[in-house]
Residue, then its C-alpha position, 0 to 999 in steps of 0.5 A: x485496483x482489485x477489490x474482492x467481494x464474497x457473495x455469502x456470508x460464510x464466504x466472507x468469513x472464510x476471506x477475513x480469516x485468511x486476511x487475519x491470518x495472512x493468507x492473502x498475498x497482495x502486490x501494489x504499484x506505487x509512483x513516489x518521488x524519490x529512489x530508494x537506496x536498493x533496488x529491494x529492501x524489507x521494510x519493517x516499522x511499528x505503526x499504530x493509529x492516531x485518532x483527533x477528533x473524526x480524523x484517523x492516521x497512521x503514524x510511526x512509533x517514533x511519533x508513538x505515545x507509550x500508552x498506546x502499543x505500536x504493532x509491526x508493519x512488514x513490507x516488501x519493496x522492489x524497484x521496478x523503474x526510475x525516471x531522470x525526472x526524480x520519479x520510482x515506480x516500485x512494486x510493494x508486498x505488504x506482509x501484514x495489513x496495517x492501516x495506511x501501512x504503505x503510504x506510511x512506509x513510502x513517506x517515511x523513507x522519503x519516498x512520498x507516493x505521489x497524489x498523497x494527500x496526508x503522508x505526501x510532499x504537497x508541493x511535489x504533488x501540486x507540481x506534479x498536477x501542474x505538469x501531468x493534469x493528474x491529482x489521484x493517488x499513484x497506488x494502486x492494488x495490483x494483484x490479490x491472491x489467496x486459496x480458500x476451503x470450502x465444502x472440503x475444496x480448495x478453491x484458488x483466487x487471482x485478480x489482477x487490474x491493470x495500471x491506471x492509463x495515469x501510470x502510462x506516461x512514466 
């Protein structure tokens, strides 16, 4: 997937800005099991992060203790394929940036992204190994885009990474 990296610190500053202020549009392909209802729903849930031990994960406020705020999570979701066999390729735009906000999403409507070790449906994702030979996780960053000010010019950003050959089968 696309991973950004800034060369000067300044440049740094300048991307965890825009990120911060939501300036970055991201698209995702995710394979899950399932099919949502519609073909393109917002998502909007409260999540926040729950900590034992060493171990972090997300968790949706119904699962929220009350002394601990949840904050939204928006995403945008559109279906792009579905397979006879029970699988969805979706496309999926995250409006905000919360920790495993997509994986939570996906399993909390029950559509586990498949490969997903914590939030995922383990015996699907062993039958789905079995069958395809593939263990990864089926999401992956598509497109990153964002503009940014420097030295009074407004530079542009796009990356794209293509689907993972492990995609190509559906």
């Amino acid at each position: 997937g696309v991973i950004l990296l800034a060369e000067t610190e300044e440049l740094a500053r300048k991307v965890k800005r825009a990120f911060q202020t939501r300036a970055v549009k991201k698209t995702y392909r995710a394979l899950v099991f399932g099919a949502p209802r519609n073909t393109k729903e917002t998502w909007t849930d409260s999540l926040r992060v729950e900590k034992r031990g060493d171990v972090k994960r997300a968790v949706t406020n119904r699962h929220a203790i009350a002394t601990n705020a949840p904050s939204s999570a928006i995403t945008e979701m559109r279906l792009l394929k579905r397979s006879k066999e029970g699988v969805s390729l979706l496309e999926l735009e995250p409006q905000t940036g919360k920790m495993h906000q997509l994986r939570v999403q996906c399993a909390r409507r029950d559509l586990p992204i498949v490969g997903d070790a914590t939030y995922g449906d383990f015996r699907s994702n062993r039958e789905f190994a079995k069958v395809t030979g593939s263990k990864r996780l089926f999401l992956h960053a598509m497109t990153l885009e964002l503009e940014l000010v420097m030295d009074g010019e407004t530079l542009s950003f796009h990356a794209e990474a293509p689907l993972p050959e492990e995609f190509g089968w559906f």
